[in-house]
N, C-alpha and C positions, 0 to 999 in steps of 0.2 A: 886277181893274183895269177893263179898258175890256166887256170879253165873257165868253162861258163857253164856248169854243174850237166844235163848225162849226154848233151849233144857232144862234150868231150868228151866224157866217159866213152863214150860210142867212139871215138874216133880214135881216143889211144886204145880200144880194144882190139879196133882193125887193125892198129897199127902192129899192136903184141902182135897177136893171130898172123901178121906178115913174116917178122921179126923169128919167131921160135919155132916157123914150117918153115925160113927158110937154109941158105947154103951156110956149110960149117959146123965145127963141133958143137956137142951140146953146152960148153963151156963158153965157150964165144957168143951164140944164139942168148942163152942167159945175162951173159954180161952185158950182153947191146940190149935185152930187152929192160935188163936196170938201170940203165942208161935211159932209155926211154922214160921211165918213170920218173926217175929224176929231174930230166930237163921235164918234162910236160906236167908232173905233181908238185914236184920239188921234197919228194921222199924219197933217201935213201933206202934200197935194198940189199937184201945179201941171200940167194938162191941155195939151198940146201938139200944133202939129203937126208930124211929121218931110217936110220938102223937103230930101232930099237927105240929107247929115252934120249939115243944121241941124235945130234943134229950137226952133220961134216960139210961148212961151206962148200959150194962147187963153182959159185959166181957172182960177181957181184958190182955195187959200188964202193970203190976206194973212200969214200967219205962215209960211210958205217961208220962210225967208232962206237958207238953204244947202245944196240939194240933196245928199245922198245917194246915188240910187239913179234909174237912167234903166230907164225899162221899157216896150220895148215893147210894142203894146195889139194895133194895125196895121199894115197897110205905111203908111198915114199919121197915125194918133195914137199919143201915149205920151206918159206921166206920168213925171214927176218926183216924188220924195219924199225926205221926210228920214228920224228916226232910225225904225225898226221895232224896239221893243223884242222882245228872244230870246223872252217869253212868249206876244204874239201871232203868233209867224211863222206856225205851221200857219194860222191863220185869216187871216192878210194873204196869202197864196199861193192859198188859195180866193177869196177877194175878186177878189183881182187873176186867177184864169180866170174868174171872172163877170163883171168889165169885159174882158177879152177879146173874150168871146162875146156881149156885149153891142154892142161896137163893130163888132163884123162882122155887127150881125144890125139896124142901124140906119141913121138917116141921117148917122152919123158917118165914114163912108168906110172901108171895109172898103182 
């Protein structure tokens, strides 16, 4: 389908970790980095941030229409997503501790 299970995983984490250290808003950085997920997982994302119980989009894919799947990143970001098909999970679960550790190691607010 979309990968060949964590030698991808590895390589879209390089890619994020390129992608969300580099030039441009943090608004822009996020939407290219859902972009990325998308072409290379084929999951819709939607970047957020948590104030509180609320969760205020900040970036994203245009093809969200029905979340899924709330995942904390931060104590102030986390993603939204839709379906995760059963063949990529081992590899969306690596992804998603490499945006983890990404968002805590950035200017995205730990």
């Amino acid at each position: 389908m979309h990968g060949s299970g964590m030698a991808s995983a590895t390589s879209i984490c390089e890619a994020l970790r390129r992608t969300l250290s580099g030039e441009g808003s943090e608004i822009k950085r996020l939407g290219d980095a859902a972009l990325l997920l998308h072409d290379r997982l084929g999951v819709a994302v939607d970047f957020c941030e948590i104030l509180g119980g609320r969760w205020s989009h900040i970036s994203g894919h245009p093809g969200l229409l029905t979340p899924l799947h709330r995942i904390h990143l931060s104590p102030r970001r986390g993603m939204l997503a839709g379906e995760i098909p059963a063949e990529i999970r081992p590899e969306w679960e690596a992804v998603v501790e490499c945006l983890r550790r990404a968002m805590t190691s950035t200017s995205f607010g730990g």
